[in-house]
Biopython code that builds the backbone (N, CA, C, O; Angstrom):
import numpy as np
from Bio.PDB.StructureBuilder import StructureBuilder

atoms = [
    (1, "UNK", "N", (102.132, 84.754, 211.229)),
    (1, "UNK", "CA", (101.878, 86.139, 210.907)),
    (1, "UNK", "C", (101.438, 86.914, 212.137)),
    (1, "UNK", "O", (101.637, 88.095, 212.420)),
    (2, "UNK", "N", (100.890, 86.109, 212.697)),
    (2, "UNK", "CA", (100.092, 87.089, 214.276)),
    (2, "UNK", "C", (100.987, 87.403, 214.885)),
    (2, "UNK", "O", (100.995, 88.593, 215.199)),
    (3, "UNK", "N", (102.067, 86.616, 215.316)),
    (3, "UNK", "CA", (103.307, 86.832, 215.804)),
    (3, "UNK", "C", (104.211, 88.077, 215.802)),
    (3, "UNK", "O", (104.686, 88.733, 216.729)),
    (4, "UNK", "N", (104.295, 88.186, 214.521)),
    (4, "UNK", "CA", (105.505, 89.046, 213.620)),
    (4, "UNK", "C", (105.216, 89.547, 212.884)),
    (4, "UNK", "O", (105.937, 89.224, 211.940)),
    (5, "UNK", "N", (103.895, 90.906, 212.318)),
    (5, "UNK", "CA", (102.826, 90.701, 211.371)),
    (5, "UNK", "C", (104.189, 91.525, 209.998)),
    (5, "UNK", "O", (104.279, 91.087, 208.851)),
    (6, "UNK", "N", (104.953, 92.566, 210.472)),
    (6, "UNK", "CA", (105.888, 93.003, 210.143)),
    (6, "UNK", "C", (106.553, 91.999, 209.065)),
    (6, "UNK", "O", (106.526, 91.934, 207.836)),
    (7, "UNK", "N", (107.249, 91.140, 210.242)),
    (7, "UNK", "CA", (107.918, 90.406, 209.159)),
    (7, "UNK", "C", (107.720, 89.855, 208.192)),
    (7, "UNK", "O", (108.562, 89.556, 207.345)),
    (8, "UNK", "N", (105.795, 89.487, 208.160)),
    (8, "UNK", "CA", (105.165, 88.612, 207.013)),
    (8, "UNK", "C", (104.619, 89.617, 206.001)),
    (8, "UNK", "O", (104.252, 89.222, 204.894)),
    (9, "UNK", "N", (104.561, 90.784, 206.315)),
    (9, "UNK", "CA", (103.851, 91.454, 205.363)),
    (9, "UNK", "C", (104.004, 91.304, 203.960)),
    (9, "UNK", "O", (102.984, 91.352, 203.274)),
    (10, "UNK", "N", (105.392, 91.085, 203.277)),
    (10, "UNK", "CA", (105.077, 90.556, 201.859)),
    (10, "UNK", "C", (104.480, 89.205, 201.708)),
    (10, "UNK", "O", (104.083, 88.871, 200.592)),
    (11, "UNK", "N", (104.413, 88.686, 202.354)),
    (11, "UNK", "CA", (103.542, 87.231, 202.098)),
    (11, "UNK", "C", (101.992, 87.798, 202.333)),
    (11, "UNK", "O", (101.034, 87.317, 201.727)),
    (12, "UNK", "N", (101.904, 88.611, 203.052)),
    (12, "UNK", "CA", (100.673, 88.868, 203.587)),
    (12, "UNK", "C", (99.878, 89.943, 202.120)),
    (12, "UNK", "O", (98.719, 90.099, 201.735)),
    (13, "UNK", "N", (100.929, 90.367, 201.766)),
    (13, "UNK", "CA", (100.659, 91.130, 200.255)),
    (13, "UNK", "C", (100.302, 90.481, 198.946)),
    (13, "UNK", "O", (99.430, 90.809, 198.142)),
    (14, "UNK", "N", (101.485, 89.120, 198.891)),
    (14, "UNK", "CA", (100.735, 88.378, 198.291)),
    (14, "UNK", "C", (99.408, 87.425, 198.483)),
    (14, "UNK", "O", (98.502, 87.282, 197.662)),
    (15, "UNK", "N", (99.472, 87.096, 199.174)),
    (15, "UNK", "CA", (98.166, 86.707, 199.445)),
    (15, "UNK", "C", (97.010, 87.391, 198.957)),
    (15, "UNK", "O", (96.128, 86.970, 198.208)),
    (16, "UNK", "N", (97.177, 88.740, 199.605)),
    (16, "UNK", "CA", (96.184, 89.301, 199.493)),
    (16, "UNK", "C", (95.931, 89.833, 197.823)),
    (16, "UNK", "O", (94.834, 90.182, 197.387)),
    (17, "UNK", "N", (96.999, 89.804, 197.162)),
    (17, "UNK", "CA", (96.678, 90.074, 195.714)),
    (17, "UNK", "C", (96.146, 89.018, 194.912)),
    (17, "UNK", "O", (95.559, 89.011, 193.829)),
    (18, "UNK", "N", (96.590, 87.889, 195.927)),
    (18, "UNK", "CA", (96.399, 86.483, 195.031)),
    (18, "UNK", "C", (94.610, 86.299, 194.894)),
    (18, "UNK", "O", (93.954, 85.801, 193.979)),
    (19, "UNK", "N", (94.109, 87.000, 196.364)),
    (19, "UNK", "CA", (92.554, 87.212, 196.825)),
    (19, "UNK", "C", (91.802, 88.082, 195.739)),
    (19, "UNK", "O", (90.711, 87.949, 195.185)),
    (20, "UNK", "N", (92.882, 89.091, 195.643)),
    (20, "UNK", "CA", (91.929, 89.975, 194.612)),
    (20, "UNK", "C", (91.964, 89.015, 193.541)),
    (20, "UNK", "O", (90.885, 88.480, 193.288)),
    (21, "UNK", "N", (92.908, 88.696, 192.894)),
    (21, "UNK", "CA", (92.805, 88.276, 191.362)),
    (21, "UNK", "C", (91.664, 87.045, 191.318)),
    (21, "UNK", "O", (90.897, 86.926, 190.362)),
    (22, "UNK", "N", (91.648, 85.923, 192.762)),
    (22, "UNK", "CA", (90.514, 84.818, 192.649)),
    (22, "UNK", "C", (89.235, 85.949, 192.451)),
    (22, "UNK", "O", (88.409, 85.587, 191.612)),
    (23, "UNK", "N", (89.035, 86.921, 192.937)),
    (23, "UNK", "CA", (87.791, 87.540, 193.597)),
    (23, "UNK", "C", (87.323, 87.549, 191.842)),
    (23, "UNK", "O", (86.444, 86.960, 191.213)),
    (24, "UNK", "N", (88.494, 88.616, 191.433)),
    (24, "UNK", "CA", (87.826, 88.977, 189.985)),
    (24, "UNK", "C", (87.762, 87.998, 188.916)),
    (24, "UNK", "O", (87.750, 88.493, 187.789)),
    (25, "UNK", "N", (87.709, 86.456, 189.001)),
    (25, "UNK", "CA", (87.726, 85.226, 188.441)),
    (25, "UNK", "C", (86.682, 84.842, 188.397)),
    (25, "UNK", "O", (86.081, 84.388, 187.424)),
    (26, "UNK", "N", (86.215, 85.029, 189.829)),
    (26, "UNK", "CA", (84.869, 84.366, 190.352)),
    (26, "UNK", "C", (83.792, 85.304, 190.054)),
    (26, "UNK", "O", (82.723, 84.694, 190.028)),
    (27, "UNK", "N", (83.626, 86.843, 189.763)),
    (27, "UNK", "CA", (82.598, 87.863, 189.298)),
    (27, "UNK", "C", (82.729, 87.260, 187.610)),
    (27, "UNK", "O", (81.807, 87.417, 186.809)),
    (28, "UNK", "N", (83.777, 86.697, 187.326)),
    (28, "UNK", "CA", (83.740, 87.435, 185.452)),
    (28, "UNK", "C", (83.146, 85.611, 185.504)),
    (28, "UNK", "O", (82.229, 85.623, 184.683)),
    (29, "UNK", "N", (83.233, 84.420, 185.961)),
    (29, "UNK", "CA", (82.990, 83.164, 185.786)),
    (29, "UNK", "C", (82.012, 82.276, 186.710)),
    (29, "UNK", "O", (82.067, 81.059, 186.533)),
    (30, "UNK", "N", (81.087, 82.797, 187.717)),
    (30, "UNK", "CA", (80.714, 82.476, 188.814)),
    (30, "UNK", "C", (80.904, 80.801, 188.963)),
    (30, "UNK", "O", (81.251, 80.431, 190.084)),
    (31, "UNK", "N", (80.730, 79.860, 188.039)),
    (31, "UNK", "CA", (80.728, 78.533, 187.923)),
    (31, "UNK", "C", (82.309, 77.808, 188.047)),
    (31, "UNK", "O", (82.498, 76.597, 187.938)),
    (32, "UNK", "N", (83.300, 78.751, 188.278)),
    (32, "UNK", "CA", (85.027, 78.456, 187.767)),
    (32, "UNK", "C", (85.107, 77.394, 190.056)),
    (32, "UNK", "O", (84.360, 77.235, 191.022)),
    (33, "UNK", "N", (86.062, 77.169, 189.765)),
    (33, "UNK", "CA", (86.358, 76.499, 190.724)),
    (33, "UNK", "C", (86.447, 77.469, 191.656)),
    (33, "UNK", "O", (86.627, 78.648, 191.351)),
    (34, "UNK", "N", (86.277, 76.876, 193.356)),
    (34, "UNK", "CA", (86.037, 78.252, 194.332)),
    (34, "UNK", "C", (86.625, 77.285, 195.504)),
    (34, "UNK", "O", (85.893, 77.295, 196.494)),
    (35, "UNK", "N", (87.284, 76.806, 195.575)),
    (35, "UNK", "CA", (87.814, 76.111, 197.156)),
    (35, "UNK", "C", (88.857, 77.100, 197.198)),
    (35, "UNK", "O", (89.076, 77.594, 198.304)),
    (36, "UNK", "N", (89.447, 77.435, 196.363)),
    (36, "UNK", "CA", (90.823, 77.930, 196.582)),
    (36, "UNK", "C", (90.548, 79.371, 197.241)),
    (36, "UNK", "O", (91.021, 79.713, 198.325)),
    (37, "UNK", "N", (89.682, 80.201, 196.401)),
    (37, "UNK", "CA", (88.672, 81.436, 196.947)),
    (37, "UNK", "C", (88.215, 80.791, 198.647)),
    (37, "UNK", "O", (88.140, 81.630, 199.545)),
    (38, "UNK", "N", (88.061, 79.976, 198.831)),
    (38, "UNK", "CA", (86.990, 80.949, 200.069)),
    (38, "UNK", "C", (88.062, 79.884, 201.035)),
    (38, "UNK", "O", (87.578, 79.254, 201.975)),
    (39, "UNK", "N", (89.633, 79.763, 200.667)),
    (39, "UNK", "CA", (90.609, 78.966, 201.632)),
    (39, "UNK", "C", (90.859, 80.386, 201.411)),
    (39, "UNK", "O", (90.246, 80.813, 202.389)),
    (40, "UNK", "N", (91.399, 81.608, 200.730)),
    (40, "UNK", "CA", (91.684, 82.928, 200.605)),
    (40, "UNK", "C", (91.254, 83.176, 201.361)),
    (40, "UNK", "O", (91.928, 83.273, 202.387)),
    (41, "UNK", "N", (89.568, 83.508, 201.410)),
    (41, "UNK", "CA", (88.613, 84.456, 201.858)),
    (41, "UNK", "C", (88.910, 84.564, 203.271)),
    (41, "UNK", "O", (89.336, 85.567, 203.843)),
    (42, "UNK", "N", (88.548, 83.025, 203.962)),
    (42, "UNK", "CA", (89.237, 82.548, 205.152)),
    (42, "UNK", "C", (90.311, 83.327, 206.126)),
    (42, "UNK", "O", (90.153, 83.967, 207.166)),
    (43, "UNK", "N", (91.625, 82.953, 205.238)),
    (43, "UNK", "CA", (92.706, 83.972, 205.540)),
    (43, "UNK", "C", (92.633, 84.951, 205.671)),
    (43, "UNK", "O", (92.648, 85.377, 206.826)),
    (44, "UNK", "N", (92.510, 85.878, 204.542)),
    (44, "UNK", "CA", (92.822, 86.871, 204.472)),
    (44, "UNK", "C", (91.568, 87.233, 205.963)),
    (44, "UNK", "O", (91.996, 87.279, 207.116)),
    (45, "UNK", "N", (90.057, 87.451, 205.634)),
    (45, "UNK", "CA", (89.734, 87.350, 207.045)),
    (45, "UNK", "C", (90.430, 87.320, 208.134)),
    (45, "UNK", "O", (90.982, 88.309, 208.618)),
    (46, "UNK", "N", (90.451, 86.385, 208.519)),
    (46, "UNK", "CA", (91.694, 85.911, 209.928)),
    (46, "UNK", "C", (92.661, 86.933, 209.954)),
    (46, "UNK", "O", (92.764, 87.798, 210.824)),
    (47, "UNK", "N", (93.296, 86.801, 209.051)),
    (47, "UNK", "CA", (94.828, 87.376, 208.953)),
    (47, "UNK", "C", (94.745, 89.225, 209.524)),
    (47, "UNK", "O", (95.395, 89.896, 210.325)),
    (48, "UNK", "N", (93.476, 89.516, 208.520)),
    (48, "UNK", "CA", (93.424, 91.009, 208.360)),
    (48, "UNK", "C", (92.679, 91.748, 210.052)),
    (48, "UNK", "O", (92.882, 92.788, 210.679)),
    (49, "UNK", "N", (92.038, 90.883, 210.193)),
    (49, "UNK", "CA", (91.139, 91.306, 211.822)),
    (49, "UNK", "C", (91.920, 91.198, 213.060)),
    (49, "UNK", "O", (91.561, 91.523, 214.192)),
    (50, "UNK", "N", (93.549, 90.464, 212.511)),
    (50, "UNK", "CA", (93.910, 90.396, 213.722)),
    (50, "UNK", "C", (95.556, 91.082, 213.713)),
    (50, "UNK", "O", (96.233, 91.627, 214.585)),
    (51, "UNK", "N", (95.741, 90.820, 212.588)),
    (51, "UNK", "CA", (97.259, 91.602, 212.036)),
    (51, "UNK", "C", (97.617, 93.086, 210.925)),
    (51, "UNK", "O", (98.529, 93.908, 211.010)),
    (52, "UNK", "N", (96.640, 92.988, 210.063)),
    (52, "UNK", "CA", (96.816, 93.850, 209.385)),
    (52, "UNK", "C", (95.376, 94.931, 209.307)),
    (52, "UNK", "O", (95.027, 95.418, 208.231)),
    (53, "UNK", "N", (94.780, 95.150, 210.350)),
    (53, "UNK", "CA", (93.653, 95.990, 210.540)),
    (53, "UNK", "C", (93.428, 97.049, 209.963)),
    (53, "UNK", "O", (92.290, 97.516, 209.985)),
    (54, "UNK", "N", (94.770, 97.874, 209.110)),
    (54, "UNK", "CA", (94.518, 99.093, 208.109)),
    (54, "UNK", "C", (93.943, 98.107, 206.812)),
    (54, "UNK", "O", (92.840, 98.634, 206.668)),
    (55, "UNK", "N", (93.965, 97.638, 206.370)),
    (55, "UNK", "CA", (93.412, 96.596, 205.349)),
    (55, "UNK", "C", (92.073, 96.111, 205.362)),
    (55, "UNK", "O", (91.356, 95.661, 204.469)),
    (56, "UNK", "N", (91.865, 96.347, 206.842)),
    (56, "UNK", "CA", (90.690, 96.089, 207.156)),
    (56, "UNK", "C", (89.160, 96.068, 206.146)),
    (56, "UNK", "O", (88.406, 95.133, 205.875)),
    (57, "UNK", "N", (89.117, 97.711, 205.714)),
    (57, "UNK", "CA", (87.649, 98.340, 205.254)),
    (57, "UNK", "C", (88.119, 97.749, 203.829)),
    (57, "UNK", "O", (87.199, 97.014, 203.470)),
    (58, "UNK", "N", (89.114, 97.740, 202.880)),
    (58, "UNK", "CA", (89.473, 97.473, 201.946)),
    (58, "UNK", "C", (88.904, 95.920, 201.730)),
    (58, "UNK", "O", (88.430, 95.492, 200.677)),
    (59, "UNK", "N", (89.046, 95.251, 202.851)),
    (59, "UNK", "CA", (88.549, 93.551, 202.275)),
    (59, "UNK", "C", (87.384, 93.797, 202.747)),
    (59, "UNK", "O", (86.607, 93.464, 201.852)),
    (60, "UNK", "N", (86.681, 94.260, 203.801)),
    (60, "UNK", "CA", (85.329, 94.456, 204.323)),
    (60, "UNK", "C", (84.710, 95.051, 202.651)),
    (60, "UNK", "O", (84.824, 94.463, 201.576)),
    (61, "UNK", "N", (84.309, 95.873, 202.820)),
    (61, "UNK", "CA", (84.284, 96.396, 200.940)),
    (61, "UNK", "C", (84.143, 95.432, 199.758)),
    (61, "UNK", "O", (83.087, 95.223, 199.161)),
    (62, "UNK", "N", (85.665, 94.708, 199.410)),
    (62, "UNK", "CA", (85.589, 93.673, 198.603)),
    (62, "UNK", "C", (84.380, 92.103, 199.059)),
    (62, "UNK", "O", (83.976, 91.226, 198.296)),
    (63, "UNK", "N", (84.110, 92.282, 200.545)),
    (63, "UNK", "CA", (83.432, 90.957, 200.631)),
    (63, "UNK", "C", (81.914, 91.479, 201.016)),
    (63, "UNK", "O", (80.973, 90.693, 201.121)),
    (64, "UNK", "N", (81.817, 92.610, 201.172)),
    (64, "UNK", "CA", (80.692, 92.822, 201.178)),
    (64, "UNK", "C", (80.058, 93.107, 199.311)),
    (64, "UNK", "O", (78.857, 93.023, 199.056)),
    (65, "UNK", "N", (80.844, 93.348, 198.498)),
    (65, "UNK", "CA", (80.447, 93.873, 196.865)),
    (65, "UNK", "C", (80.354, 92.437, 196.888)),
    (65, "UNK", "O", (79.149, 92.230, 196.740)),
    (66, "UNK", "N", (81.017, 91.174, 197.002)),
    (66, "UNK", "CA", (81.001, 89.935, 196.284)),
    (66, "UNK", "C", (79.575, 89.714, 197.264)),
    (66, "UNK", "O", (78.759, 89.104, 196.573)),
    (67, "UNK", "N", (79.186, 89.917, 198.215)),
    (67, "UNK", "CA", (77.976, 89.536, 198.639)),
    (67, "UNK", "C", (76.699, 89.861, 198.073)),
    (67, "UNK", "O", (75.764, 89.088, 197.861)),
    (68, "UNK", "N", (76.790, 91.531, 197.774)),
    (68, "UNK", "CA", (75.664, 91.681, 197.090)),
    (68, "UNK", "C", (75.642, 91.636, 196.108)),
    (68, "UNK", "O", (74.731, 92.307, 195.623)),
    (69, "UNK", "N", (76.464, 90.943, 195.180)),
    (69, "UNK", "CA", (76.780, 90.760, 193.834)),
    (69, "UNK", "C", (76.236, 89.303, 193.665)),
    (69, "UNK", "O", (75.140, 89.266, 193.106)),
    (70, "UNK", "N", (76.704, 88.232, 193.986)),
    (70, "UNK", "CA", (76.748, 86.977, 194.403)),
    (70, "UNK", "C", (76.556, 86.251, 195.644)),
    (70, "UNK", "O", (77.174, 85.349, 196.209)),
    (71, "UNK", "N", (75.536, 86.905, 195.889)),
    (71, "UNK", "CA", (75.506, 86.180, 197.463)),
    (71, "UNK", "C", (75.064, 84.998, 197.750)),
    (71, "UNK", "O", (75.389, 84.328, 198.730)),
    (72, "UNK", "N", (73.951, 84.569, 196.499)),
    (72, "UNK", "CA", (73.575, 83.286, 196.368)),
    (72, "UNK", "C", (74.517, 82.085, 196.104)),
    (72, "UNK", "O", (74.473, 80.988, 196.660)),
    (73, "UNK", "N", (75.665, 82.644, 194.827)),
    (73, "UNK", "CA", (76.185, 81.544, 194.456)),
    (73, "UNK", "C", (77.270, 81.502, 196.205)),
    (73, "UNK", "O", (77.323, 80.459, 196.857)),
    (74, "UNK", "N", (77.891, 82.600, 196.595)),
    (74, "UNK", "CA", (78.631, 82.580, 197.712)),
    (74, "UNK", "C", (78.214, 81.093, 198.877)),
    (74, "UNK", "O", (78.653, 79.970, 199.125)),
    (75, "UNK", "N", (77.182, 81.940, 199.280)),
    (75, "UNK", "CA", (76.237, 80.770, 200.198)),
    (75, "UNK", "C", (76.389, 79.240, 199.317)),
    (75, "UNK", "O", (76.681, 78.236, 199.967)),
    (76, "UNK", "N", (76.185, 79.146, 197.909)),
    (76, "UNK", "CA", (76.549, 77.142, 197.655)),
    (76, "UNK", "C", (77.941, 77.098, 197.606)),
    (76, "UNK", "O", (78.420, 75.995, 197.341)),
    (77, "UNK", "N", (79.072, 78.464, 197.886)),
    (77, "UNK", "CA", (80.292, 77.996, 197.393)),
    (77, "UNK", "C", (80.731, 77.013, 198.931)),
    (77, "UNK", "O", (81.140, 75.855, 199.012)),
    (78, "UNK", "N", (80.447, 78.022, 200.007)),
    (78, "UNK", "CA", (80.820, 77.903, 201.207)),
    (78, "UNK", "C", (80.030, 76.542, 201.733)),
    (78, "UNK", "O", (80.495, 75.898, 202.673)),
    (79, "UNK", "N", (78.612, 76.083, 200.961)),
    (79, "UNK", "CA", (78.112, 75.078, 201.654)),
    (79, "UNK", "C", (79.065, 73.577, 201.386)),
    (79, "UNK", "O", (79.609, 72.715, 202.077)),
    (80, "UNK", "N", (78.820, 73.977, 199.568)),
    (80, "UNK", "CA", (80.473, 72.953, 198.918)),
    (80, "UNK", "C", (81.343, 72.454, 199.258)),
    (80, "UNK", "O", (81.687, 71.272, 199.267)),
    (81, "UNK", "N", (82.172, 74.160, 199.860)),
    (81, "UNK", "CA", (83.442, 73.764, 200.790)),
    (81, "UNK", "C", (83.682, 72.994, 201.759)),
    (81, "UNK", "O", (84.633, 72.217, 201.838)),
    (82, "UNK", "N", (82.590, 73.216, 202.777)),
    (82, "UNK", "CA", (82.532, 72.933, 204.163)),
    (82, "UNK", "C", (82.361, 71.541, 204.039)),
    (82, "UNK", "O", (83.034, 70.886, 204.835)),
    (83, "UNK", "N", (81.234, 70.537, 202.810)),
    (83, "UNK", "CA", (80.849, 69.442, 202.840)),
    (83, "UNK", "C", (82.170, 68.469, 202.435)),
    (83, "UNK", "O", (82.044, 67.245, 202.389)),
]
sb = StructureBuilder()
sb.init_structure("model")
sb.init_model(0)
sb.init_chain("A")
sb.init_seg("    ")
for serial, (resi, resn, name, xyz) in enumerate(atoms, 1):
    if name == "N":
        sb.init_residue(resn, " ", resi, " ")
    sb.init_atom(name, np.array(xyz, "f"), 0.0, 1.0, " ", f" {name:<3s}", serial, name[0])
structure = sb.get_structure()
């Protein structure tokens, strides 16, 4: 994608819808499975800071609301993951 951000942009769309729909899974279920979320979160991150930068404030936004929404469970999702 860094490459060619053009050419990936529908992948890069899905993705990123695939992000929203985990996001709003994880507010309505906080306990539902979350590897797959924060392998998203990850990406889309990465992806957006370096290729798709109009997208930028839009996920900044979404990960800052899941923070102050959930910031606790966030912090055991990511400790989970990492272990």
């Amino acid at each position: 994608m860094k490459r060619d951000p053009l050419g990936y942009s529908d992948d890069y769309r899905t993705q990123a819808k695939r992000f929203k729909a985990e996001l709003n899974i994880l507010k309505l279920n906080p306990g539902s499975e979350n590897e797959p979320f924060v392998e998203l979160l990850q990406f889309i991150c990465a992806v957006v800071s370096k290729s798709y930068r109009d997208d930028g404030e839009e996920v900044v936004e979404m990960v800052m609301g899941l923070m102050r929404d959930k910031g606790e469970e966030v912090r055991l999702w990511s400790e989970a993951t990492a272990a």
